[in-house]
VOSEGU-176581 format. One record per residue: residue number from 1; x, y, z of N, C-alpha, C, O in turn. Coordinates in steps of 0.2 Angstrom, whole numbers, m for minus. Last residue first. Layout:
% residues N
R vexse    nX    nY    nZ   caX   caY   caZ    cX    cY    cZ    oX    oY    oZ
R   NUM     X     Y     Z     X     Y     Z     X     Y     Z     X     Y     Z
...
This chain:
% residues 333
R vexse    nX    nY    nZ   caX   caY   caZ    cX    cY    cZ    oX    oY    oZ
R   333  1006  1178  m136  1012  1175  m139  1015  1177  m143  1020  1174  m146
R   332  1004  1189  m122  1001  1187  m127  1009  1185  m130  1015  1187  m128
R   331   996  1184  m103  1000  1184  m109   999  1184  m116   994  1180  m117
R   330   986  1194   m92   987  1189   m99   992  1189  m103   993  1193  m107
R   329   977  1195   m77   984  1196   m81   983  1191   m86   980  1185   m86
R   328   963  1202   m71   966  1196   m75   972  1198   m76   972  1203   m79
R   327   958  1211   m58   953  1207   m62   961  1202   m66   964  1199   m62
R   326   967  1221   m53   959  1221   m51   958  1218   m60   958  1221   m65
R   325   985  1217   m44   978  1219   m50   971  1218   m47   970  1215   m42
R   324   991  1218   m33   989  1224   m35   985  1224   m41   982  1228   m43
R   323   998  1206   m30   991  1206   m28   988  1213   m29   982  1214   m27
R   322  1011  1202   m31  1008  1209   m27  1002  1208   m25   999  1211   m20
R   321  1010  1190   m37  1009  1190   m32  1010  1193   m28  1011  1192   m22
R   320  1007  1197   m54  1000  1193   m48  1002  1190   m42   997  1188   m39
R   319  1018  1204   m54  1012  1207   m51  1009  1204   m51  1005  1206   m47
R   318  1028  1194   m55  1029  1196   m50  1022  1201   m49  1020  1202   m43
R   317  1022  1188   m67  1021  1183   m62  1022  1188   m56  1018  1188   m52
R   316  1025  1197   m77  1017  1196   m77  1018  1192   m69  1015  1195   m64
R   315  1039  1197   m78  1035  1203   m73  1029  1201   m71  1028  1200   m65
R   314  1041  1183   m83  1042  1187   m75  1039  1192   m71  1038  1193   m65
R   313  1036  1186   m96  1033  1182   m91  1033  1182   m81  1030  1182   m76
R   312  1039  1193  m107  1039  1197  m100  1034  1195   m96  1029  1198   m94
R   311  1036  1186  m117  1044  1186  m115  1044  1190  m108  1050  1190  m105
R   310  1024  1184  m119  1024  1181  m117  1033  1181  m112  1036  1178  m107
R   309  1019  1203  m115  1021  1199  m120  1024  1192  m117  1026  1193  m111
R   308  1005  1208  m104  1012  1206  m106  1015  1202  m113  1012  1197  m115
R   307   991  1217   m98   994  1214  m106  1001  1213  m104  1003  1218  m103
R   306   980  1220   m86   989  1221   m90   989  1215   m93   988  1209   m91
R   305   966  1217   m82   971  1223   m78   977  1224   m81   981  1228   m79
R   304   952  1215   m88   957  1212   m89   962  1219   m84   960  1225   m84
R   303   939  1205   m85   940  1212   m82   948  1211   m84   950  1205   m81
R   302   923  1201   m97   931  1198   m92   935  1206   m90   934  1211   m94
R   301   906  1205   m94   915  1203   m94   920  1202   m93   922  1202   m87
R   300   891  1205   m96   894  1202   m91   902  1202   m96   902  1199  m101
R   299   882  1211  m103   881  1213   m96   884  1207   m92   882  1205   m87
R   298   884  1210  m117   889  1215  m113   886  1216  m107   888  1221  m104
R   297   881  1202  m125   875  1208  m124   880  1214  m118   878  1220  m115
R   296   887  1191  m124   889  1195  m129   882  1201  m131   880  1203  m136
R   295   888  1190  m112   897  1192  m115   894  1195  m118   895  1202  m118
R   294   876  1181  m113   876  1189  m108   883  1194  m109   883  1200  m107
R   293   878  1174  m121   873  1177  m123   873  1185  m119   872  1191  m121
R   292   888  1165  m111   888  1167  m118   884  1173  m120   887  1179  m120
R   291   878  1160  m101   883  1164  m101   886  1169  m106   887  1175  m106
R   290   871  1147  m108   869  1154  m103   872  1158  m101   869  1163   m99
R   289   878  1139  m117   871  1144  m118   866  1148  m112   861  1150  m112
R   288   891  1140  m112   891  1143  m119   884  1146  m121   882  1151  m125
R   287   889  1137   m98   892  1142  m101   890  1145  m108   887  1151  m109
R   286   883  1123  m104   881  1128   m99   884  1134   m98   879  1138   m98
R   285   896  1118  m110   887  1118  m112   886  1121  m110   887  1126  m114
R   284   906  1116   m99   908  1120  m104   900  1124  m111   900  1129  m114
R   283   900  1109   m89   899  1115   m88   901  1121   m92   900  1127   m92
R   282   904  1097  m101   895  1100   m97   894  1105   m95   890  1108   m97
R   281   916  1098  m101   912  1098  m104   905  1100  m104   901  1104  m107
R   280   920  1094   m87   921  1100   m86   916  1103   m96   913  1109   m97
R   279   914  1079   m87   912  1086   m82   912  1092   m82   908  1096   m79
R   278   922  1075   m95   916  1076   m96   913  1081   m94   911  1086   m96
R   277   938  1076   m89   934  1082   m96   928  1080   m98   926  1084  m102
R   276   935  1079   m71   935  1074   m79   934  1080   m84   931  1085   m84
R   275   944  1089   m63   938  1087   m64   941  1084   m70   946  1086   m74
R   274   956  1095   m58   956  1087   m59   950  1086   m59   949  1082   m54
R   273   955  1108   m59   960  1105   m65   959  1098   m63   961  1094   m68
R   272   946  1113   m49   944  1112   m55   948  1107   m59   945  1103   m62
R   271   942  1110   m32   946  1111   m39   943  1110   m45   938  1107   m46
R   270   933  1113   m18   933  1114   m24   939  1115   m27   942  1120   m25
R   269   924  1110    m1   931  1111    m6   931  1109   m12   929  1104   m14
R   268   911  1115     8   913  1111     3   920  1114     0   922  1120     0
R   267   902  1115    20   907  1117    21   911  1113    15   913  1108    16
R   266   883  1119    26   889  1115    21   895  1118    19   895  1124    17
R   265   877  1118    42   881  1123    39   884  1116    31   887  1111    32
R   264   867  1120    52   866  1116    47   870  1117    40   868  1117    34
R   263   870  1128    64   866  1132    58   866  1127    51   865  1130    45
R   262   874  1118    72   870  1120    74   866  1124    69   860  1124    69
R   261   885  1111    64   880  1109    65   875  1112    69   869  1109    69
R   260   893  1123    64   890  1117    56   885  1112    60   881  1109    56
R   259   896  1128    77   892  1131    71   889  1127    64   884  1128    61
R   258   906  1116    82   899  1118    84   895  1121    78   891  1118    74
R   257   917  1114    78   914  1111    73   906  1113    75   901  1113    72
R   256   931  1126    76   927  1124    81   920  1123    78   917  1127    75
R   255   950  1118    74   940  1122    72   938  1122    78   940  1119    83
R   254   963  1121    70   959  1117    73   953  1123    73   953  1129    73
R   253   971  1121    54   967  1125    59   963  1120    61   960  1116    58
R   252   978  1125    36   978  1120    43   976  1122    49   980  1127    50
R   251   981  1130    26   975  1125    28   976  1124    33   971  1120    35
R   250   982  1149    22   985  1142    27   980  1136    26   974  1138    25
R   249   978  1158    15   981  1160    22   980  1153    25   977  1152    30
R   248   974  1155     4   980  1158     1   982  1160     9   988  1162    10
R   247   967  1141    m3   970  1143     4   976  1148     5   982  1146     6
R   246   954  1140   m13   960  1141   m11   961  1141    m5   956  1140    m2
R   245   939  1137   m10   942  1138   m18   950  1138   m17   954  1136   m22
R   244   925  1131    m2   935  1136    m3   936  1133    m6   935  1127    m6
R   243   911  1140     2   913  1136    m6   923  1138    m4   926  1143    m4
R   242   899  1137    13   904  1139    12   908  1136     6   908  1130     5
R   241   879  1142    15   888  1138    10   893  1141    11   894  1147     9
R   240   868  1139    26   872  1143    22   876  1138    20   878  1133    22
R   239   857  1135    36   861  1132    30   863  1139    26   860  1144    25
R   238   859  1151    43   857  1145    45   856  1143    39   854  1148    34
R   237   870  1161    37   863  1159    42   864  1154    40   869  1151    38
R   236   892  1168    43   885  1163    38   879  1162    41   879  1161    48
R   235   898  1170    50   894  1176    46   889  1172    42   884  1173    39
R   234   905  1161    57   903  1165    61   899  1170    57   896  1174    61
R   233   911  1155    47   905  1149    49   900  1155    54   894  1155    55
R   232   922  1165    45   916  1162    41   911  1160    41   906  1162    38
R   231   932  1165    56   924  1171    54   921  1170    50   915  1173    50
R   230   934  1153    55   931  1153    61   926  1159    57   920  1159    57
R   229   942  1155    41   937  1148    43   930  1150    51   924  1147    51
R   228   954  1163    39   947  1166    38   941  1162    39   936  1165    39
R   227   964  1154    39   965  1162    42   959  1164    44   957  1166    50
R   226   961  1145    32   961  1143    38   962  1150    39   960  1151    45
R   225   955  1152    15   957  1146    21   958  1147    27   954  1152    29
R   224   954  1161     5   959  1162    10   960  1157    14   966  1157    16
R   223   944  1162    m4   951  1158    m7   958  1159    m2   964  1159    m3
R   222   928  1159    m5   933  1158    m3   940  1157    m3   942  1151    m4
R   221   911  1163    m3   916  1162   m10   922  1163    m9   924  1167   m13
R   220   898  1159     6   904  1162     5   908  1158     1   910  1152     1
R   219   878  1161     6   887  1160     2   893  1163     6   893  1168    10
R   218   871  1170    13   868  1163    12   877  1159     9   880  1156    13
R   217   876  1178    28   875  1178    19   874  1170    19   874  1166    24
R   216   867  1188    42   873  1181    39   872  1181    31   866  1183    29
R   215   858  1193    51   858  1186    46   862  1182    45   862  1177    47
R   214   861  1203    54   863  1200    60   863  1193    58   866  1189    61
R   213   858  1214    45   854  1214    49   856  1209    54   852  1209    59
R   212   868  1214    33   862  1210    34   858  1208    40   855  1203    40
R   211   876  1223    37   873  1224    31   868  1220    30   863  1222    27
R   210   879  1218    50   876  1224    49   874  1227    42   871  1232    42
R   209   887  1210    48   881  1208    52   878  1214    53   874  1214    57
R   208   897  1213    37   892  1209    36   887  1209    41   882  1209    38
R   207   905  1221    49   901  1225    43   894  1220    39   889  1222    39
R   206   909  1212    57   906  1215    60   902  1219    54   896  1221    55
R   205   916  1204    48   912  1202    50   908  1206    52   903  1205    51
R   204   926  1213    42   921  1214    37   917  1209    42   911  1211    40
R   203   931  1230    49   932  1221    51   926  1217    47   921  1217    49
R   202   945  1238    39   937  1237    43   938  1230    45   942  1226    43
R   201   957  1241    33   954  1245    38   947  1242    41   945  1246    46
R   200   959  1227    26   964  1230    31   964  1236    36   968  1238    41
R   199   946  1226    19   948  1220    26   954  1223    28   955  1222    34
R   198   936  1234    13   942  1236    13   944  1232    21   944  1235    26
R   197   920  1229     5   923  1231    11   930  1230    12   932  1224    12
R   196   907  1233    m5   913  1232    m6   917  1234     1   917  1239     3
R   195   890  1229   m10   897  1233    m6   903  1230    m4   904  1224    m1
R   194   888  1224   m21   883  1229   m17   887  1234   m12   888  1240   m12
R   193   896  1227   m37   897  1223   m28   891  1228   m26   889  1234   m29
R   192   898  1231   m51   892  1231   m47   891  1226   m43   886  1222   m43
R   191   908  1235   m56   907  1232   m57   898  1229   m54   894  1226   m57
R   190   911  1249   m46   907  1248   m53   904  1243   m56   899  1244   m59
R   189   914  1241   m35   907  1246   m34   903  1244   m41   898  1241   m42
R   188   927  1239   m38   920  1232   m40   915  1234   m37   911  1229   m35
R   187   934  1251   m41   931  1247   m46   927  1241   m44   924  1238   m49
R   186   931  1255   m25   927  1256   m31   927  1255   m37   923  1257   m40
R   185   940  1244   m19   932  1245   m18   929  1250   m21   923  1250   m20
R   184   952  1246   m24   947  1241   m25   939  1240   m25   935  1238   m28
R   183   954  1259   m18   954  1258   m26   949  1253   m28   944  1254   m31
R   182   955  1253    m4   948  1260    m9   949  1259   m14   944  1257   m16
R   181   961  1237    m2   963  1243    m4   955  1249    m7   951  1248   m11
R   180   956  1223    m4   965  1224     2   964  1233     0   968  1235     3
R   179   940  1216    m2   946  1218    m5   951  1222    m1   949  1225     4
R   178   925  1206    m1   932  1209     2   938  1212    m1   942  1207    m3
R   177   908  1210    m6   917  1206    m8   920  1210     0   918  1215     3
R   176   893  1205    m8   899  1207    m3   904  1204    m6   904  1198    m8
R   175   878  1206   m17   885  1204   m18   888  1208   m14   887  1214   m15
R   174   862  1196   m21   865  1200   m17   873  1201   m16   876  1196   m13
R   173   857  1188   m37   860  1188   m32   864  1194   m27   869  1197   m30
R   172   855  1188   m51   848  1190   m46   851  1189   m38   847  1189   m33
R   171   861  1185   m61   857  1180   m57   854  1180   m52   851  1176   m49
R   170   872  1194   m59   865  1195   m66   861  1188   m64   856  1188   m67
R   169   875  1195   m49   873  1199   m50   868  1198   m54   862  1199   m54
R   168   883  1183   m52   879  1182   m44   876  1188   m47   871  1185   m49
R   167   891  1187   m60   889  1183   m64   883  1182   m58   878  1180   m60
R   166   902  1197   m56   895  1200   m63   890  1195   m62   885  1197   m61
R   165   905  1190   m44   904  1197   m44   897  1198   m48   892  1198   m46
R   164   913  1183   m54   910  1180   m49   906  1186   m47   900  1184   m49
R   163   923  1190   m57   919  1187   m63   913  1184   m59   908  1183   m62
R   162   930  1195   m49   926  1200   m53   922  1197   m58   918  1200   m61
R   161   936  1184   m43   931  1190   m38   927  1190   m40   921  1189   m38
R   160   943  1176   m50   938  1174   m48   933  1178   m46   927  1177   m46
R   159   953  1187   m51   948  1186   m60   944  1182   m57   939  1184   m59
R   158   950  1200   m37   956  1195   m43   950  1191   m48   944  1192   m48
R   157   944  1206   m30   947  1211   m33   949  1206   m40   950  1208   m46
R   156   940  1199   m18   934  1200   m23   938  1206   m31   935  1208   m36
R   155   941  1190    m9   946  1191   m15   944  1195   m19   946  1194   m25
R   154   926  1185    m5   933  1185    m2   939  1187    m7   940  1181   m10
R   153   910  1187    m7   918  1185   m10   924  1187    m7   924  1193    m7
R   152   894  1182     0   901  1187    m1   907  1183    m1   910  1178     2
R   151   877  1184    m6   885  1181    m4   891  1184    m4   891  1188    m8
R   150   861  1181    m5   867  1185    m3   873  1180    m3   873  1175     0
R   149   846  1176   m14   851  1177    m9   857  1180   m10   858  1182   m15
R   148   839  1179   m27   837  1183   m19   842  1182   m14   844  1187   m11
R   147   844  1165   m36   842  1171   m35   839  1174   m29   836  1170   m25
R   146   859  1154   m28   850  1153   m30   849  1162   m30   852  1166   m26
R   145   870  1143   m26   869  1152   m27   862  1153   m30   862  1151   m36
R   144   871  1130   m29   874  1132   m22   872  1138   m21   872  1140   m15
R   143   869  1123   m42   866  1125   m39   868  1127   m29   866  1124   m25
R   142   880  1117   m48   877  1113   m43   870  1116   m41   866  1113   m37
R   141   884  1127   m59   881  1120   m60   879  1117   m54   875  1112   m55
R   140   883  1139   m49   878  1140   m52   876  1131   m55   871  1129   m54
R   139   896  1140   m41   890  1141   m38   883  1142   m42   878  1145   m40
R   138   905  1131   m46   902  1130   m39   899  1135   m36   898  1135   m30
R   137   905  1133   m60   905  1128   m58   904  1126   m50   901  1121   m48
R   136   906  1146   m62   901  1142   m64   900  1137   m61   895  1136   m59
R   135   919  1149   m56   913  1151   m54   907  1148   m55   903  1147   m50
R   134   927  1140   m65   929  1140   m61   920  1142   m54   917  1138   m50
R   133   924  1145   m80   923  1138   m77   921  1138   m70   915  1138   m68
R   132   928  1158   m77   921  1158   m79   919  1148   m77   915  1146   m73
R   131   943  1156   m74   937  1160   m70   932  1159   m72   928  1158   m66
R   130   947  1146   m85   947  1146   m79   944  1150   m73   942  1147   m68
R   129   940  1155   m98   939  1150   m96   940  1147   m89   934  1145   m86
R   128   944  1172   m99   939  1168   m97   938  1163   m98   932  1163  m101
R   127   955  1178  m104   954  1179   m98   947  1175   m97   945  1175   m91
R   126   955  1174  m117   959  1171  m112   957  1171  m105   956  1166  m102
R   125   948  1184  m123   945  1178  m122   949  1175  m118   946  1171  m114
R   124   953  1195  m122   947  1196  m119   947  1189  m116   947  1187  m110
R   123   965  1194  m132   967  1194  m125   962  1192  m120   963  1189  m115
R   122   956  1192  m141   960  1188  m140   961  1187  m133   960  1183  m130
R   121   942  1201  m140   947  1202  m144   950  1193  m141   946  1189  m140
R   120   923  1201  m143   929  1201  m137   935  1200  m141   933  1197  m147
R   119   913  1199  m151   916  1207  m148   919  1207  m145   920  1213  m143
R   118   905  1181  m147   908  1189  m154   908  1196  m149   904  1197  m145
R   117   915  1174  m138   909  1178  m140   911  1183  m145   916  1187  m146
R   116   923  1160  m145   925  1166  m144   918  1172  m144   916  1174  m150
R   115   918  1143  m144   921  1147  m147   920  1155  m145   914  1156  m142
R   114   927  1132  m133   921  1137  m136   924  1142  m139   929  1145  m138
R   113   935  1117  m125   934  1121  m131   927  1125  m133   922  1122  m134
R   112   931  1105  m121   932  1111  m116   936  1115  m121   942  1117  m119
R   111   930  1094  m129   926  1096  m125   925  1101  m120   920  1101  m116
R   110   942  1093  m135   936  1096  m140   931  1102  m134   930  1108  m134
R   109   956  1096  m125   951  1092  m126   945  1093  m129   941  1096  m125
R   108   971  1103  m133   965  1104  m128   960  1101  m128   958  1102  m133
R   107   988  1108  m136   981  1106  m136   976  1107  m130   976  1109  m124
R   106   999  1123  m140   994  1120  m136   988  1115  m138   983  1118  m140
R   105  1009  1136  m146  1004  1131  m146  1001  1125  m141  1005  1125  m137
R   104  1018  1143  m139  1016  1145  m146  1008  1140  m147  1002  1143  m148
R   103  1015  1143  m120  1016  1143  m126  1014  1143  m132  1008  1143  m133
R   102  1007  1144  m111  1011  1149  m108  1015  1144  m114  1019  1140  m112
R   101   997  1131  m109   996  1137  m110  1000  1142  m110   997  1147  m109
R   100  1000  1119  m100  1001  1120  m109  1002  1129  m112  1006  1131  m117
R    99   986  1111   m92   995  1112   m95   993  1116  m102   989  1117  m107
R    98   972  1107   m96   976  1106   m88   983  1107   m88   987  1103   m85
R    97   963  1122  m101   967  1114  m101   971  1112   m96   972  1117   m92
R    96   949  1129  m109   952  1127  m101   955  1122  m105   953  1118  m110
R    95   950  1142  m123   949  1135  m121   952  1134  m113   957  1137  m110
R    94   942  1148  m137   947  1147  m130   944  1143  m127   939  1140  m128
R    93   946  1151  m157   942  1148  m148   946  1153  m144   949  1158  m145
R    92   941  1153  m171   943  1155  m168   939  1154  m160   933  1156  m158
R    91   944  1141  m184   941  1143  m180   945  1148  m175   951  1148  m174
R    90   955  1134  m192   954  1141  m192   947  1146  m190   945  1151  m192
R    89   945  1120  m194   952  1123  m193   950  1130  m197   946  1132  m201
R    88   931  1120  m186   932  1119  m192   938  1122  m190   938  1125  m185
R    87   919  1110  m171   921  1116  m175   925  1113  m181   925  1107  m183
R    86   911  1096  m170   908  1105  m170   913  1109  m173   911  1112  m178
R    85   916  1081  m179   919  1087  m174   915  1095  m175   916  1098  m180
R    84   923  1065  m178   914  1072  m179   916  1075  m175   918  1074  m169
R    83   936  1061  m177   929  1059  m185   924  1064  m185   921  1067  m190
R    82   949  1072  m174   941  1070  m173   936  1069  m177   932  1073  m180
R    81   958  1081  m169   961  1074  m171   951  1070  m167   949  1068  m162
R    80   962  1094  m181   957  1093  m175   956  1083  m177   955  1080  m182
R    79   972  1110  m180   972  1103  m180   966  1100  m178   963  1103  m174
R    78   970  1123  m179   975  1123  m183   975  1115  m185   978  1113  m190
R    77   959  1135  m171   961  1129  m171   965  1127  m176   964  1131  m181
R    76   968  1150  m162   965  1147  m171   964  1140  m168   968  1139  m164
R    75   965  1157  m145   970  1156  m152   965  1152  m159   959  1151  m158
R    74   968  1156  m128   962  1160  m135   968  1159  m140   974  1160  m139
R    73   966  1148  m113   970  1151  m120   964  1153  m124   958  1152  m124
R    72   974  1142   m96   969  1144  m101   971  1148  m107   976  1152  m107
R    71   985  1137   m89   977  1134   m88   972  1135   m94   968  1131   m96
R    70   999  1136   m89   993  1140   m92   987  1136   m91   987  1130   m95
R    69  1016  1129   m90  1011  1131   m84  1007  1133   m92  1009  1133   m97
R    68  1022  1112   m93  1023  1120   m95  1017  1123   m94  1012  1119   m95
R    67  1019  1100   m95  1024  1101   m88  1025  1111   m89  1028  1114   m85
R    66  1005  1092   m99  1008  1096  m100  1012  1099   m95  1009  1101   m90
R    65   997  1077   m91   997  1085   m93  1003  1087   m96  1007  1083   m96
R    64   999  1064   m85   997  1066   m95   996  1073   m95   992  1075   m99
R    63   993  1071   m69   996  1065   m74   994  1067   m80   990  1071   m81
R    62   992  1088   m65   991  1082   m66   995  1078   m70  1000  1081   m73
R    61  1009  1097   m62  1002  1096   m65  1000  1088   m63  1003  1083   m60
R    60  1010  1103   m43  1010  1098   m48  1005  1097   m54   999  1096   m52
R    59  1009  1113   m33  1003  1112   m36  1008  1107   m42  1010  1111   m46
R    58  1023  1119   m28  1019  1116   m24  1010  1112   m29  1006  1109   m25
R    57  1033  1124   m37  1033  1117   m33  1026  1114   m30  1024  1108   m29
R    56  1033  1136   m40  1034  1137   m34  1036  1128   m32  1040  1126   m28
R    55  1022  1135   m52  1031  1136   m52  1036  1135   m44  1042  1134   m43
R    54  1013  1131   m45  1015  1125   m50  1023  1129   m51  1028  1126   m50
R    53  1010  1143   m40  1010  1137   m35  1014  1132   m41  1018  1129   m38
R    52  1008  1151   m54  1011  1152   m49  1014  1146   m44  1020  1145   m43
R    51   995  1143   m57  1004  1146   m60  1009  1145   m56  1013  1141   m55
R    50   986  1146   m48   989  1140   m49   996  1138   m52  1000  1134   m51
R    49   983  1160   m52   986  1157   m44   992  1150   m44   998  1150   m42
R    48   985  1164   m68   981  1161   m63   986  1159   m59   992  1158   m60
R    47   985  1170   m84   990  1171   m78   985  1169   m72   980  1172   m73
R    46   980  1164  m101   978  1169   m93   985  1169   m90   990  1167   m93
R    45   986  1170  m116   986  1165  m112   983  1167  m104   985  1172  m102
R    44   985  1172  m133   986  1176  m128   984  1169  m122   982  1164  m124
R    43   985  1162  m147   988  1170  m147   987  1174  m139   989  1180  m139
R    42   992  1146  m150   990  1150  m146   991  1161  m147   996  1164  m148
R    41   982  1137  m158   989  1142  m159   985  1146  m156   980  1148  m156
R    40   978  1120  m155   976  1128  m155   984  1133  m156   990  1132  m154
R    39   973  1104  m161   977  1108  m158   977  1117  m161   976  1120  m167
R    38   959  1096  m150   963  1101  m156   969  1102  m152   970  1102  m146
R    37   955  1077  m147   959  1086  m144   959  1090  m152   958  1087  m158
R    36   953  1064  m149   946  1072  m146   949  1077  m143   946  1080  m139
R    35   965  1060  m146   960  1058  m148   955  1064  m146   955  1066  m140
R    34   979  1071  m147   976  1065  m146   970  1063  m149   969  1064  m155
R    33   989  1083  m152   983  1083  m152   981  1074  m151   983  1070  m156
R    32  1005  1086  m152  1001  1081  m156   996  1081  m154   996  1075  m153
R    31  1015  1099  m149  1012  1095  m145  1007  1093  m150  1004  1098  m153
R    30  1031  1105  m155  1024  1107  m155  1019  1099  m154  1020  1095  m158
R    29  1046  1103  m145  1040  1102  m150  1035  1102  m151  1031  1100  m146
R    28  1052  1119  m139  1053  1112  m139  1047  1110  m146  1045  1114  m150
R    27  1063  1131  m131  1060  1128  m138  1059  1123  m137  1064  1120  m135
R    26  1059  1144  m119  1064  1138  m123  1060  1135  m128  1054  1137  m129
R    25  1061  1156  m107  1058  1154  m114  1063  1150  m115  1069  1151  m114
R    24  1058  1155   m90  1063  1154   m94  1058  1153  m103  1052  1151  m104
R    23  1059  1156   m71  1055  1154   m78  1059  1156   m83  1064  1159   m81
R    22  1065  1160   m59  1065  1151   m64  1062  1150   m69  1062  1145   m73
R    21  1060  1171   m57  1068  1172   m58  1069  1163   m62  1073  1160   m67
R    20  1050  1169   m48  1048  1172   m54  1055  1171   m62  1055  1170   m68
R    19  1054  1155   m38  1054  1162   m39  1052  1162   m46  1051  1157   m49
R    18  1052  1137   m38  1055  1145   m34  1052  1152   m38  1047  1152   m41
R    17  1060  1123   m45  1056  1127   m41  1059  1133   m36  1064  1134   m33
R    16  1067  1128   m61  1068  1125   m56  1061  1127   m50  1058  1132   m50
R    15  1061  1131   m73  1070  1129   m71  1070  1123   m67  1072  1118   m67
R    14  1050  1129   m82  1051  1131   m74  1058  1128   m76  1059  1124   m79
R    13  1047  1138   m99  1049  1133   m95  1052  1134   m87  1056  1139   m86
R    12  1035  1144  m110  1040  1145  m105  1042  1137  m100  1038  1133   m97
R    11  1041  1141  m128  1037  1139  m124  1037  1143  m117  1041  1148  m118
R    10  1040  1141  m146  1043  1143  m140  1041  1143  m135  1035  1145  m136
R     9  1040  1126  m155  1038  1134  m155  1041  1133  m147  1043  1128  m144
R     8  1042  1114  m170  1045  1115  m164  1042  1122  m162  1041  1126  m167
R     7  1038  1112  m185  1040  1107  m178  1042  1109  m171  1044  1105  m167
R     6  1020  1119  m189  1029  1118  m188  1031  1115  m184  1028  1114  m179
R     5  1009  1117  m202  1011  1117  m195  1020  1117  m190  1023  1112  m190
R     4   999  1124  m211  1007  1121  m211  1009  1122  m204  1010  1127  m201
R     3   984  1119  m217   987  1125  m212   994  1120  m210   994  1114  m208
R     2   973  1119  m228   978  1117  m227   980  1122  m222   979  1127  m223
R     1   955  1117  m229   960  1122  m227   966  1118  m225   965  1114  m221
């Protein structure tokens, strides 16, 4: 297969740090594929936290990344810079990358490339590399979330929440989220939360200790940080986990370290964009033959909430930091 590739495609670009109002479409050169990358045309793109904080200034790509935000992508392989290689040009993926994604085109490492469960569209597949890595990776590849116990998600509305949510479910795990709105807590009723608790009317510590009889959840799946740290340690049993994934209510907090040692508590921090591509490789395996199967039997999906065209990247950014979607934003190219 010959596929003609062009010199240059459209991208989004930060102006400057700040606002939604800095991003910008511009043109530059379509990116070379290195040693063990493809390069992918991109047809739809996620929208992620990390976006956002990378436009703001505050999250920097990694080194040898790409300076143009998206973590993650669904489109054609079009190049593949690799003596042996599983796929064929004109494959249809997606892919996690540490840059890139919020353009025409995009490379990506072989090794965190899958291809597309059959039944899902483009847009589908977008929505799931960053979240599906993301969950997989700290509470199923380490082993942190075992069948029979309980955990509860914090955020429970957004692409980690919901993906997070299916995947504890179908792995035989008990599930509390938290979410900002009743809306919320009946679409991830549906999705199948055991229970779903609205944190600006109720107090969820005092509701966990009564959904579980005064236990405590074995998990907590966290992207609030220091706001939320005290009442964490305060709902968790004895060894229980704490997994923070973010900090959308602050890092910084003097503690009180008693509870981690008295209920033998593990208190772990989690990124993903600066794990090795082996690493993320491996979870990419693991995915593809235990996850995969459940996409494509439909008892586990990406929750998409709004399509944008890449040109109405603004909007996309101004509603993921309303915080009014329930599951993913996507750009399509």
């Amino acid at each position: 297969m010959n596929i003609k590739i062009p010199k240059t495609m459209d991208c989004v670009d930060i102006i400057k740090p700040g606002g939604p109002e800095n991003l910008r479409i511009t043109t530059i050169s379509v990116p070379s594929p290195n040693k063990n990358e493809v390069l992918i045309k991109v047809s739809a793109a996620g929208v992620n936290r990390p976006d956002i904080m990378q436009r703001e200034g505050k999250y920097p790509p990694p080194k040898g990344a790409s300076h143009i935000p998206g973590l993650e992508v669904s489109g054609t392989i079009i190049k593949i810079n690799s003596k042996y290689s599983k796929f064929s040009l004109g494959d249809k993926v997606c892919a996690l990358i540490a840059g890139g994604g919020y353009a025409g085109y995009c490379v990506a490492p072989e090794a965190q490339v899958l291809r597309i469960p059959s039944g899902l569209t483009m847009s589908e597949a977008a929505a799931i590399p960053e979240t599906f890595f993301t969950v997989w990776a700290n509470l199923f590849y380490n082993k942190m979330l075992s069948p029979g116990e309980t955990i509860l998600i914090h955020g429970g509305a957004s692409g980690i929440g919901t993906t997070a949510v299916q995947l504890a479910i179908s792995f035989g795990a008990k599930v509390f989220v938290t979410v900002g709105s009743d809306e919320k807590c009946k679409a991830l009723h549906k999705i199948g939360a055991n229970k779903a608790i609205n944190y600006k009317k109720q107090d969820f510590v005092k509701n966990i200790k009564k959904y579980t009889n005064e236990k405590g959840v074995d998990v907590i799946l966290d992207i609030i940080g220091a706001e939320y740290f005290d009442k964490n340690l305060d709902i968790l049993s004895k060894n229980g986990r704490l997994i923070m994934l973010a900090f959308q209510g602050g890092f910084q907090k003097n503690i009180n370290l008693l509870p981690i040692l008295q209920k033998h508590l593990i208190v772990r921090g989690s990124t993903l964009r600066p794990r090795t591509v082996k690493e993320k490789g491996l979870i990419a395996k693991e995915l593809y033959n235990i996850v995969w199967p459940l996409i494509e039997k439909k008892l586990v999906k990406p929750i998409l909430y709004k399509t944008f065209s890449i040109k109405d990247v603004k909007k996309a950014h101004e509603l993921m930091e309303s915080s009014q979607h329930i599951g993913k934003i996507i750009l399509q190219t």
